[in-house]
DRENMARTOR-594624 format. One record per residue (C-alpha): x, y, z; residue number from 1. Coordinates in Angstrom, 2 decimals. Example, Ala and Ser with C-alpha at 12.3 -4.5 7.8 and 13.67 -1.06 7.14 Angstrom:
% residues 2
12.30  -4.50  7.80  1
13.67  -1.06  7.14  2
END
This chain:
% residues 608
35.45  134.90  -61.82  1
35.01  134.98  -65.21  2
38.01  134.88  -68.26  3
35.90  138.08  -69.33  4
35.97  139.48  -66.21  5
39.79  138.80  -66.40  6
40.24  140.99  -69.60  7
43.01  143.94  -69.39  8
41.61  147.12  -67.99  9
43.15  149.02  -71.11  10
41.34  146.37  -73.27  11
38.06  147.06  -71.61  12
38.40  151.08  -72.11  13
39.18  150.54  -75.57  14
35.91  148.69  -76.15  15
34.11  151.30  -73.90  16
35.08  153.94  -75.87  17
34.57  152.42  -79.61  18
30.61  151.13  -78.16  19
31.84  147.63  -78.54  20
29.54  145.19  -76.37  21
31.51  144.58  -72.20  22
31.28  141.07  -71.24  23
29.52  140.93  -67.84  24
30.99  141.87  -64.55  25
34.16  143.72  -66.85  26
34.12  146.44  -64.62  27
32.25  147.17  -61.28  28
29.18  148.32  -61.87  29
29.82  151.81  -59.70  30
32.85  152.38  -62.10  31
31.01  151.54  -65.28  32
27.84  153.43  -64.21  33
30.27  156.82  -63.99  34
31.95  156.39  -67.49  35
27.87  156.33  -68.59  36
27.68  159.23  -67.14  37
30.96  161.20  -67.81  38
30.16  160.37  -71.31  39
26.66  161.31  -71.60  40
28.22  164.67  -70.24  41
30.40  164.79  -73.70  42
33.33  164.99  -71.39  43
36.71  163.21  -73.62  44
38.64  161.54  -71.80  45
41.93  163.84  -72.16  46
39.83  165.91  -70.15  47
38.73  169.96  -70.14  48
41.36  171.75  -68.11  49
40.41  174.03  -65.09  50
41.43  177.03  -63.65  51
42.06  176.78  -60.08  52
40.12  179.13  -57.59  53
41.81  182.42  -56.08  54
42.65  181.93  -52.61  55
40.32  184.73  -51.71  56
37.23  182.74  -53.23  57
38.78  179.25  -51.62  58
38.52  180.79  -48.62  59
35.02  182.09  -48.63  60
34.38  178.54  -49.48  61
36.34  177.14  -46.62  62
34.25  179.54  -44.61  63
31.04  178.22  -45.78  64
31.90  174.44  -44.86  65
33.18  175.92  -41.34  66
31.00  173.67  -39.33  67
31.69  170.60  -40.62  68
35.24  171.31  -41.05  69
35.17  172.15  -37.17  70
34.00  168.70  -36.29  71
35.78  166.97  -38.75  72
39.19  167.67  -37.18  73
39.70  164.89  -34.88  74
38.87  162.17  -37.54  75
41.24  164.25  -40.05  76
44.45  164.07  -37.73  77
43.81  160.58  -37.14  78
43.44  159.97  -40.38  79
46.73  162.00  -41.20  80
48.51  159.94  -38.84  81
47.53  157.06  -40.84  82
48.85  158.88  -44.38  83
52.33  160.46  -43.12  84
54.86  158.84  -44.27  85
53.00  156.35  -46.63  86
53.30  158.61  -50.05  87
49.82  159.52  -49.83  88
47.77  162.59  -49.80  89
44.61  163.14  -47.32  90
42.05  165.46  -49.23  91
38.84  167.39  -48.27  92
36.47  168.38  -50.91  93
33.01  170.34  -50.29  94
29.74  168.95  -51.48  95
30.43  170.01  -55.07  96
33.86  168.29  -55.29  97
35.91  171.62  -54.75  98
39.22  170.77  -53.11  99
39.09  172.83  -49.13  100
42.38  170.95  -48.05  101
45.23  168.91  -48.53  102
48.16  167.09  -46.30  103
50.29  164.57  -46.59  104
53.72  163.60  -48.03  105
55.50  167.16  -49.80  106
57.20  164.47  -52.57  107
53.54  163.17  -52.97  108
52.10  166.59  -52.98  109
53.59  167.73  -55.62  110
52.96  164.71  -57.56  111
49.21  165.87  -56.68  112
49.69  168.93  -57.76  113
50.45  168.69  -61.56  114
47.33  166.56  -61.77  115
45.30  169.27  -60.40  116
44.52  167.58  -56.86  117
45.24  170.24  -55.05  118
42.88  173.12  -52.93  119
41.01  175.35  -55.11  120
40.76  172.72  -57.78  121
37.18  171.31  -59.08  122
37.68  167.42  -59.04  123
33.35  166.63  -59.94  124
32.79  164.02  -62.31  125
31.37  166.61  -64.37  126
35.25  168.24  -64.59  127
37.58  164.96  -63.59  128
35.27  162.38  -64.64  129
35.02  159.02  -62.72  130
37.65  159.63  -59.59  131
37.05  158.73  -56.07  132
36.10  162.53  -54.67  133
33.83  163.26  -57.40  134
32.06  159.46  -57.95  135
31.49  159.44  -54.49  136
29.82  162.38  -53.94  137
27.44  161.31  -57.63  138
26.63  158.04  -55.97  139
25.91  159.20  -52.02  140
28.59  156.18  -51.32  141
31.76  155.67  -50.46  142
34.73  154.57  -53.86  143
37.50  153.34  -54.34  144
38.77  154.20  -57.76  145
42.10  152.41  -58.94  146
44.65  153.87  -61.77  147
42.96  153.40  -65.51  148
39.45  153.22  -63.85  149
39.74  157.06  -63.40  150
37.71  158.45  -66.42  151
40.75  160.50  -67.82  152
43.89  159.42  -68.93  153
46.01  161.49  -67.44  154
44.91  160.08  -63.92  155
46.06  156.47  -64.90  156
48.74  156.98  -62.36  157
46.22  157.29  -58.86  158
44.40  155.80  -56.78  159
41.79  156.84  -54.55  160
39.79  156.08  -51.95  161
36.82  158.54  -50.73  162
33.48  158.43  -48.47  163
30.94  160.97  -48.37  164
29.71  163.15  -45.06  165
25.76  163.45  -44.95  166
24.39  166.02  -41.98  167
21.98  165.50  -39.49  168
19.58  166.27  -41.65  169
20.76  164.04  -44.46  170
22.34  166.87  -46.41  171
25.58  166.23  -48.43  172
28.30  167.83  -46.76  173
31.32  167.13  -48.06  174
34.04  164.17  -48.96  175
36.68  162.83  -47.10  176
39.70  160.80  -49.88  177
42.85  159.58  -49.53  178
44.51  159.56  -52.84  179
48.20  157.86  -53.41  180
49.81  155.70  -56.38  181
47.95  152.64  -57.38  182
49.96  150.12  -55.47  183
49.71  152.08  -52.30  184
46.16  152.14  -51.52  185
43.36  149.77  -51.49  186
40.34  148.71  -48.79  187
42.48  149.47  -45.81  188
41.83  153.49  -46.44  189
38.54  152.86  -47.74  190
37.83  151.49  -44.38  191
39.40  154.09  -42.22  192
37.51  156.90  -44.01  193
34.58  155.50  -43.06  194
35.34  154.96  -39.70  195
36.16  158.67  -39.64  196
33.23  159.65  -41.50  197
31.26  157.99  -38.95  198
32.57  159.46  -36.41  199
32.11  162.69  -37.83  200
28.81  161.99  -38.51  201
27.84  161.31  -34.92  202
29.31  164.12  -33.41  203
27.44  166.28  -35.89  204
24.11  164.57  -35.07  205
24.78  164.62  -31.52  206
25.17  168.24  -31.28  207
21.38  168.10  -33.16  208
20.49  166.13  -30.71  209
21.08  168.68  -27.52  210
18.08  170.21  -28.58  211
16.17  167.78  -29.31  212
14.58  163.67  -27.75  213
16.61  161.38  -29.62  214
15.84  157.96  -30.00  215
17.48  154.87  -30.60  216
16.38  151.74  -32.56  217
17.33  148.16  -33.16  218
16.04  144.55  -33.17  219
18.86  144.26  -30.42  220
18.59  146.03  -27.19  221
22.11  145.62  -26.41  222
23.44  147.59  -29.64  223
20.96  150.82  -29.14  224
24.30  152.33  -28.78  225
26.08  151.12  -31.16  226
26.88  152.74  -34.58  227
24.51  150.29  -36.54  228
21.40  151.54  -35.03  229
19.34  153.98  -36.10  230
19.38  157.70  -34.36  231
16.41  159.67  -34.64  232
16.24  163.26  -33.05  233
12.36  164.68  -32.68  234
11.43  167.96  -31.86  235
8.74  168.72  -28.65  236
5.86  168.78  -31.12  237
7.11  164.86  -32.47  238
8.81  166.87  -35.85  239
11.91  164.61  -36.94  240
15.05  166.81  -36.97  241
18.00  164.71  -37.80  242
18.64  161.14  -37.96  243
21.84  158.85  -38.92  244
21.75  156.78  -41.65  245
20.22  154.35  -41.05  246
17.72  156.54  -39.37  247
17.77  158.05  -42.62  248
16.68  154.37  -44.15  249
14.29  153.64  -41.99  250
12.10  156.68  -42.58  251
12.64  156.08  -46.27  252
14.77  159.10  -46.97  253
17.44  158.67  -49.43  254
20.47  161.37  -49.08  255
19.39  165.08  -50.03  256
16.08  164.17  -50.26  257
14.70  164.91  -46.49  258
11.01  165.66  -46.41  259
8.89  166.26  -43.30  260
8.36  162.83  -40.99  261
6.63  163.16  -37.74  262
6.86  160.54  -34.81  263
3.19  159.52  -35.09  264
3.27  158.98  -38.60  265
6.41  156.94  -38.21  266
5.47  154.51  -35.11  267
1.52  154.99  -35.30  268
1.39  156.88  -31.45  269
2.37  160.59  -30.81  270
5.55  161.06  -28.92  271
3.62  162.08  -25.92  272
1.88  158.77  -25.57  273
5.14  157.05  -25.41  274
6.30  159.13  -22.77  275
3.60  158.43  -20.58  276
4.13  154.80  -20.48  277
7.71  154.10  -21.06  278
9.73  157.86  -20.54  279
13.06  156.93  -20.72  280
12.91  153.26  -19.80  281
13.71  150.25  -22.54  282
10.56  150.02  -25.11  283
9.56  148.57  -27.97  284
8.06  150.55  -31.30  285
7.52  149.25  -34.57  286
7.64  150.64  -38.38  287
4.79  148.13  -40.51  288
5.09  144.98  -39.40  289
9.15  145.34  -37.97  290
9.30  145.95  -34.05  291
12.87  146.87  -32.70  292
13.58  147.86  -29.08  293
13.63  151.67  -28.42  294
15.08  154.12  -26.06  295
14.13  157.71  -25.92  296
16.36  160.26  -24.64  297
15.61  164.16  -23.32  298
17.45  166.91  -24.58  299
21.20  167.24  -23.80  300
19.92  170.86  -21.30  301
17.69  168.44  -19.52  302
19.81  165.72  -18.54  303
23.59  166.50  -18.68  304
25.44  167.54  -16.17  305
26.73  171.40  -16.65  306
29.87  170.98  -18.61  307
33.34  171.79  -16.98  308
34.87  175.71  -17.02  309
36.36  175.99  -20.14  310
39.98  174.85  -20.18  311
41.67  177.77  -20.86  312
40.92  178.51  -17.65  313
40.80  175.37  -15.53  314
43.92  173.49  -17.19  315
45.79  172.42  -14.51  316
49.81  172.84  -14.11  317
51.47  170.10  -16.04  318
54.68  170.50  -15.95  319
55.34  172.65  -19.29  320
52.29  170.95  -21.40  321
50.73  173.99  -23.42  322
47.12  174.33  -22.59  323
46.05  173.52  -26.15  324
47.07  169.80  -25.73  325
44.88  169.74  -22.40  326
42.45  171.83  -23.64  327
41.61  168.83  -26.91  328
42.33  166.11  -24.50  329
39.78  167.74  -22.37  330
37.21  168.45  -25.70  331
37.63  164.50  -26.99  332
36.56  163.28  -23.61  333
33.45  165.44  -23.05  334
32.55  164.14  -26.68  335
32.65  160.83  -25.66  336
35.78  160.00  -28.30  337
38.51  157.60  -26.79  338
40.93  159.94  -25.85  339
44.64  157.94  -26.85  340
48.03  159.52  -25.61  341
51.59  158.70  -27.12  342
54.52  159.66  -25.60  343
58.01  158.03  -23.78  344
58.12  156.45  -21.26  345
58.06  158.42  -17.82  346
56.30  161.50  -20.11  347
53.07  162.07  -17.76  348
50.81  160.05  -19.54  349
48.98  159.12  -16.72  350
49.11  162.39  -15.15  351
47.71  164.11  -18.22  352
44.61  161.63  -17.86  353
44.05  162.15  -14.41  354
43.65  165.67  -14.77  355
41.59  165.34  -17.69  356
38.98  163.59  -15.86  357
39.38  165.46  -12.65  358
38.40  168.30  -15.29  359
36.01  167.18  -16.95  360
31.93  166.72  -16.59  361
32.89  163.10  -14.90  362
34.97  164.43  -12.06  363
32.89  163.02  -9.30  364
32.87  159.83  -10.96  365
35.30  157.05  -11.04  366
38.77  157.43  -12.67  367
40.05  153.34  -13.18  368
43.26  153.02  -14.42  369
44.88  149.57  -15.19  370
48.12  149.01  -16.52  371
48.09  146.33  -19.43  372
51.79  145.68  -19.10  373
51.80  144.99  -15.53  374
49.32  142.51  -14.94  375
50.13  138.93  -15.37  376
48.54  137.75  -19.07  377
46.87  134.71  -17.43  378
44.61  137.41  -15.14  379
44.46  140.26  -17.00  380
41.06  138.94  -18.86  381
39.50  138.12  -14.96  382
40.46  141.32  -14.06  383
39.60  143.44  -16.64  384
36.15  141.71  -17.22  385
35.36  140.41  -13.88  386
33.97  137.09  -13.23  387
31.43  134.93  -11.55  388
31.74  132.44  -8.51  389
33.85  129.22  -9.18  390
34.55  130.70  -13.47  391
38.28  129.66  -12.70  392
40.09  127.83  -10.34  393
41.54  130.16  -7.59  394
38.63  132.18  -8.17  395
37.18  134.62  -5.78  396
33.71  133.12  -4.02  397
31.72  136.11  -4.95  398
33.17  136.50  -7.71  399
34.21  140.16  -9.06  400
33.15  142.99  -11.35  401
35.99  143.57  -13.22  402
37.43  147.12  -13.31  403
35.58  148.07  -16.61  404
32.57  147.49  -14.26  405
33.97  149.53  -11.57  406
34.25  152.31  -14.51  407
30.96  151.97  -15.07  408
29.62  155.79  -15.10  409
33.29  157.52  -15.07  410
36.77  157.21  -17.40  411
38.45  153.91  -17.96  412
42.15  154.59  -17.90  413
43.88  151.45  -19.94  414
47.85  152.29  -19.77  415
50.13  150.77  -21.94  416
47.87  149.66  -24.19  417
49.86  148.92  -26.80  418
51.19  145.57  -24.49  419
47.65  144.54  -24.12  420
47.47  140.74  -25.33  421
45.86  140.28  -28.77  422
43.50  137.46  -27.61  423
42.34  140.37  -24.87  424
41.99  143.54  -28.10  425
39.43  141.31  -29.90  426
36.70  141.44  -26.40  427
37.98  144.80  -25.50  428
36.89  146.17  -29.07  429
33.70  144.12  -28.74  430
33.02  145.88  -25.12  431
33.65  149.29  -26.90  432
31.39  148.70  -30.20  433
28.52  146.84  -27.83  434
28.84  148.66  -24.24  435
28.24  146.02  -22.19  436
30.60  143.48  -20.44  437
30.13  139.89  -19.87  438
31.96  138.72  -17.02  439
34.24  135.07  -17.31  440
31.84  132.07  -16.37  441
28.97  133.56  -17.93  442
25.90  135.54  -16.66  443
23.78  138.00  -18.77  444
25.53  141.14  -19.87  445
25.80  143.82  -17.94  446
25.28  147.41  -19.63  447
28.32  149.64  -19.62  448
28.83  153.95  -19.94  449
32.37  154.70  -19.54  450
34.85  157.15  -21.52  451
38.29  155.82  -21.95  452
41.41  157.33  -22.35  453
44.65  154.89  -22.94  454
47.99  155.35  -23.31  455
50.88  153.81  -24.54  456
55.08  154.55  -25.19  457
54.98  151.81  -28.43  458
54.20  153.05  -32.18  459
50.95  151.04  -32.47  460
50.84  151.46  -36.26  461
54.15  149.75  -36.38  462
52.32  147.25  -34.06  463
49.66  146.55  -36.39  464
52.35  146.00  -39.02  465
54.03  143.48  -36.98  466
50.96  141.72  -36.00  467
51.17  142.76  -32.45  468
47.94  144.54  -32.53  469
44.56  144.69  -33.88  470
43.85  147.04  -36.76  471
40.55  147.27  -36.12  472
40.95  148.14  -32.28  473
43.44  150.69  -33.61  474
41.32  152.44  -35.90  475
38.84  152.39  -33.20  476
41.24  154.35  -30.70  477
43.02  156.49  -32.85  478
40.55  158.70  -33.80  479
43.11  162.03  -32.54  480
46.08  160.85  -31.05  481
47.94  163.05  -28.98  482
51.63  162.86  -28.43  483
53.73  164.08  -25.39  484
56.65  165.99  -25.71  485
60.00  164.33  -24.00  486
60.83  166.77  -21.12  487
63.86  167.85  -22.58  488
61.38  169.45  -25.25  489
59.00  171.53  -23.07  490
61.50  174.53  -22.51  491
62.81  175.10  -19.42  492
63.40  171.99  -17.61  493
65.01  174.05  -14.62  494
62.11  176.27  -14.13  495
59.80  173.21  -14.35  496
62.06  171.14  -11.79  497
61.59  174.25  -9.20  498
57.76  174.55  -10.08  499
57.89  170.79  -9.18  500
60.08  170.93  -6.15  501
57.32  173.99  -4.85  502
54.45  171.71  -5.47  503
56.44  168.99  -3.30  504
56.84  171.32  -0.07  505
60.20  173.09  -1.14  506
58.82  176.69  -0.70  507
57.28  176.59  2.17  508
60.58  174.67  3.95  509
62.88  177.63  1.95  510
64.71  175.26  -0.39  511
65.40  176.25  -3.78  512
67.82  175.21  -6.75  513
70.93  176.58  -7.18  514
72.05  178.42  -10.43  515
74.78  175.70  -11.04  516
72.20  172.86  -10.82  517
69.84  174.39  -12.79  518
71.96  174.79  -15.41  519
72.70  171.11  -15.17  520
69.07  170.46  -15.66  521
68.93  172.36  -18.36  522
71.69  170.40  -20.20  523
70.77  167.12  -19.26  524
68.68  164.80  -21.60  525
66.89  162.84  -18.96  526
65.77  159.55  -20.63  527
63.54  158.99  -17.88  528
61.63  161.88  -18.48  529
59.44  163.76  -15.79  530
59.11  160.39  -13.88  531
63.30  160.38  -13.47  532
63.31  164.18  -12.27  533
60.12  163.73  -10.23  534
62.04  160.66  -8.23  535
65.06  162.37  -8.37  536
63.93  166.02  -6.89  537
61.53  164.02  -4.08  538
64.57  162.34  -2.68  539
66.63  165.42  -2.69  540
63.68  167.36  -0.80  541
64.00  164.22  1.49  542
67.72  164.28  2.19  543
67.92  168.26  2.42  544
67.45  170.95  5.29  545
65.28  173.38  5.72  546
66.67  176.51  4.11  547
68.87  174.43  1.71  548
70.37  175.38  -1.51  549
70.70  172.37  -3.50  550
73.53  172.01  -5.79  551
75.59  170.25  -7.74  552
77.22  168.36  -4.75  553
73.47  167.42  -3.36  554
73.44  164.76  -6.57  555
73.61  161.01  -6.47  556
77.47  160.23  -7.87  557
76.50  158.29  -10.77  558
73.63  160.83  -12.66  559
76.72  163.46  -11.94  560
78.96  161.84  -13.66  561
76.41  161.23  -16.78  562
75.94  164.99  -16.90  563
79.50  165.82  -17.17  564
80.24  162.88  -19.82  565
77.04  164.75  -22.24  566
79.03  168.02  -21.83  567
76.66  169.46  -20.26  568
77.09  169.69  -16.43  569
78.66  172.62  -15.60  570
79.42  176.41  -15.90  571
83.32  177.74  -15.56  572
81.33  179.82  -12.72  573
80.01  176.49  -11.08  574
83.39  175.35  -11.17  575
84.91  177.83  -9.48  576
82.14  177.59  -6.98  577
82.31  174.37  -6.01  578
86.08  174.52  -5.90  579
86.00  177.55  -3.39  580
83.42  175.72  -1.39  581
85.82  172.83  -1.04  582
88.59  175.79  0.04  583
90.49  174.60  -3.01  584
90.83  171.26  -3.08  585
90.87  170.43  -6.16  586
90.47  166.51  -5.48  587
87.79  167.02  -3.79  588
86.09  169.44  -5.86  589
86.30  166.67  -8.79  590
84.75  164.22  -7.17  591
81.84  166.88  -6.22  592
81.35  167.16  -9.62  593
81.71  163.46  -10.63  594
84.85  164.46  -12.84  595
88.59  163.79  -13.15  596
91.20  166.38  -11.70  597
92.54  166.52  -14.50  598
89.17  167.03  -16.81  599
88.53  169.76  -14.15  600
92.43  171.97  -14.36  601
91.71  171.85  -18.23  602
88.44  173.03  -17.82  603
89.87  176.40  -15.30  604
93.18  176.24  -18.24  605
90.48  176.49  -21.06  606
88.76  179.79  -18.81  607
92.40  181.64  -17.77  608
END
């Protein structure tokens, strides 16, 4: 770098501003290329004001953006999760730079808000000069714009990071930006929101694309699926209809500026013709003198499979889950998004992604599930990947798959992914950009179509703080992350326990709860979650007779004693009732309960 290039930012302004000469490379050219422009709008840089619009226009607005805004909300929660907690502000902005929505940190917020970034506000570079929102949507690119490289003065103190949404059809949509305090933000968000723009942008085009052939181009065969080729969606008569952006590029169509393209004009042969020699089979097609391998698709209502009953009405009991959380589970994985579920330990994590896929479009194909954390690190790479005959020693003589293989066509289950090993998350994120698998040993590729859900009790972001885990394999998976609630959260623990104990064989042998141990359930905490009271209730079902009424005194010594000690075990009635059932014995009744005679006199004191 130059010692020009090294001049103060407030040094370069001032020259700006009093049409001295900037030595080369001052400022990058994006930046420098808005100030031109705020300036040739007469706009000073203590800026114009703005009135902010009624809430009744704002949402007509809102309204107007609806689709996008619909498809945009997976990529927006992930990105949340990515801003909470960091002093930072996740915005939306329409295609004119008018603020739709805002989250993030309240102290941040209302930081935001006495610089105007807030909903309802107009932040174009024609009313906030050069900022990240408005630059971004003048230059069709994504910006990051840092403290006194905002046009006006009064934004010294941000910095912000935005990337444009195009449509299917090219159209500007809207802008995604994260906006915090200069040190707090930098390429890391610039990166995510693209990632989340991209995946935005796919599910928009895809949903083009179910009426529609849509074909896929690159000089390599094995990325046609990959986000770096380019998507084109034609119409029966060979009309283009949408395309990606690099689509976009190939038909020489800059953003906002789609004009009429037709497959025969593009590739020289109607789409018919192709058709009839290739169909749906691996081709080749070329633009000038460029050839790239091709692969045409039909319309999603000629080739999917008819999607699953809607969830409302197909969720499954889950032992006090609201249907909503299924229900977007359910919606990520029939969009093909990696479906990634937090939660404690001993949550249902892996129940909740069994019944997803027994839900879902996939139900008659495979459901894999492999536990990262329980499978040795020296043969987790063998098994996950498969190998061929003789790759290692001890190695199978034919050889195997792999279970991603065995996936192949269904849903890929990877639990505890957070304990995967990190020379494992660099080929695993490979497999999931690429979709194909090469097995240990070598041997060509092999192609691969499977949706994966994972799962994990470990905070993965403070993971990829530590080092622990990949960043990049992180953004990949947590495009809407969805959190379990600890049982002790999902209301009524007793009436989920009997719901349970039904669904084991307890109604139909007459055995029920009593009121005394339910109300123990209630109180207890259980650390182990639905996995402790699941073990827990089995072995009582095991141990008890038909007709039973299990109480208090049907409980393994130790877990009675740990509901008494949280204060929580027992009703004055339930005393009394166990005392009269051991014809008042009070010794005896005490150690029914787990509890000291004398804990158990004060406790009948404390009621007379």
């Amino acid at each position: 770098m130059t010692q020009a290039a090294r001049l103060p930012l407030d040094e370069i302004r001032r020259r700006f501003f009093t049409d001295q000469p900037l030595p080369g490379h001052a400022l990058p050219p994006s930046i420098l290329h808005s100030w031109q422009r705020c300036r040739g709008l007469g706009l000073p840089t203590g800026g114009r004001g703005g009135e902010r619009l009624e809430e009744a226009a704002l949402r007509q607005r809102r309204e107007a953006n609806a689709g996008w805004l619909e498809a945009a909300r997976p990529a927006l929660a992930g990105l949340y999760e990515q801003v909470a907690g960091h002093e930072l502000a996740l915005v939306v902005a329409d295609s004119q730079g008018l603020i739709l929505d805002e989250s993030g940190d309240i102290g941040f917020l209302d930081k935001a808000a006495r610089l105007a970034l807030a909903p309802g506000m107009d932040w174009s570079e024609a009313a906030r000069g050069t900022n990240a929102i408005g630059t971004a949507l003048a230059a069709a690119d994504s910006m990051l714009v840092r403290g006194a490289e905002h046009y006006l003065e009064r934004n010294r103190a941000l910095s912000c990071a935005a990337s444009p949404l195009l449509g299917p059809q090219g159209q500007m949509l809207g802008v995604l930006d994260i906006s915090g305090a200069s040190r707090k933000l930098g390429e890391t968000q610039l990166q995510a929101l693209r990632a989340a723009r991209g995946q935005i942008e796919a599910l928009l085009l895809s949903e083009a694309a179910r009426s529609g052939w849509r074909l896929s181009l690159h000089r390599d065969p094995r990325l046609l699926d990959s986000p770096a080729a380019c998507q084109l969606v034609f119409g029966e008569d060979g009309r283009l209809l949408a395309a990606n952006r690099a689509g976009l590029a190939l038909c020489g169509l800059e953003p906002g500026d789609w004009r009429p393209r037709h497959f025969a004009a593009l590739f020289g042969q109607s789409l018919e013709h192709w058709l009839s020699r290739h169909g749906e089979a691996l081709g080749a097609l070329g633009i000038g003198a460029q050839q790239a391998s091709a692969r045409l698709r039909p319309p999603a209502a000629k080739h999917r499979p008819a999607q699953p009953a809607a969830p409302s009405h197909s969720a499954p009991a889950l032992d006090g889950l609201s249907a909503p959380l299924f229900a977007t589970a359910l919606k990520l994985l029939e969009a093909d998004i990696p479906v990634l579920i937090l939660g404690e330990t001993g949550t249902g994590k892996d129940r909740l992604a069994r019944a997803v896929h027994d839900h879902g479009s996939r139900r008659g194909a495979p459901f894999v599930a492999v536990n990262c954390a329980a499978i040795p690190e020296g043969l987790i790479e063998a098994e996950l990947f498969g190998y061929q005959s003789g790759a290692f020693t001890g190695a199978s003589r034919q050889g195997s798959k792999g279970r991603l293989r065995e996936a192949d066509g269904g849903v890929l289950f990877l639990d505890e992914i957070g304990d995967m090993p990190l020379s494992l998350q660099a080929r695993l994120l490979r497999v999931l950009q690429e979709r194909e698998v090469t097995p240990l040993g070598g041997g060509p590729a092999q192609r691969l179509d499977i949706r994966l859900i994972c799962a994990t009790h470990r905070d993965l972001r403070a993971r990829v703080a530590e080092g622990a885990f990949r960043a990049d394999l992180y953004y990949r998976l947590c495009h809407y992350p969805l959190t379990l609630p600890p049982l002790r959260e999902r209301g009524d623990v007793a009436a989920i326990a009997q719901s349970m104990l039904d669904g084991m064989g307890a109604a139909r042998r007459g055995i029920a709860l009593s009121p005394a141990l339910a109300q123990a359930i209630r109180g207890y905490r259980w650390p182990g979650n639905l996995r402790e009271l699941s073990n827990l209730l089995a072995t009582l079902l095991a141990l008890a007779d038909d007709g039973a009424t299990l109480t208090l005194e049907h409980l393994p010594a130790a877990l009675r004693a740990d509901m008494a000690s949280a204060g929580h075990a027992v009703t004055e009635s339930a005393l009394e009732q166990v005392l009269r059932r051991c014809g008042g014995n009070a010794s005896a009744a005490a150690r029914a309960l787990g509890i000291s005679r004398s804990t158990l006199y004060r406790r009948l004191a404390k009621k007379g």
